[in-house]
C-alpha positions, 0 to 999 in steps of 0.5 A: 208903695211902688208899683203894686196895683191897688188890689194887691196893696189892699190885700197886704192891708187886709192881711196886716189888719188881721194879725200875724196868728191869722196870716201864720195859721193860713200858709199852715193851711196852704202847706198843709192842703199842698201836702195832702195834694202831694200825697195824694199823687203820690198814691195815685201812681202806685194805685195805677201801677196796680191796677193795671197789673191787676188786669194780667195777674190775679190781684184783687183790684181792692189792694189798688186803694192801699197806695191811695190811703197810704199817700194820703195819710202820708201826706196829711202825717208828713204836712202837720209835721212840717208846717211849722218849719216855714214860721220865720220865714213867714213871720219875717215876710209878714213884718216887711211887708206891713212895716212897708205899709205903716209909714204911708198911713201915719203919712196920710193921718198927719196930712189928715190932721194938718 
């Protein structure tokens, strides 16, 4: 490989060595933790709207949480909906990355063997 530090390449083996399903079910958990981090602020400045409001009108200050939970569970809804939709690109990024990494073992084990 060229130009990649050691760590990094050790990284993309470590990955290689663990399979597609498992590289494929962390970026479903990386979106999906995305999503809910997402909805989550987007309920945060509804919830702030109202709260603030709630000092100058008479709203009960528990209506603030309804923003939160609803971005929240929005956000969780709208993240396992979708995560599948970057599959290919995944799949494909994950080929490239350990067919790139293949042709230097097999190197290394006819040198090995020689």
């Amino acid at each position: 490989m060229t130009s990649i530090s050691r760590r990094t390449e050790a990284e993309a083996r470590r990955i290689c060595e663990r399979g597609i399903a498992s590289y494929i079910s962390d970026r479903h958990s990386i979106y999906l933790n995305r999503s809910i981090a997402y909805g989550v602020v987007g309920g945060i400045i509804p919830a702030s709207a109202l709260l603030i409001t709630s000092v100058f009108m008479p709203i009960n200050r528990l209506w603030t949480i309804l923003p939160l939970g609803a971005g929240l569970i929005s956000g969780f809804g709208y993240g396992l909906m979708s995560s599948g939709s970057q599959d290919p690109t995944s799949e494909t990024e994950f080929e490239i990355v350990c067919e790139s990494l293949t042709p230097e073992e097999e190197e290394e084990e006819e040198d090995q063997t020689e």
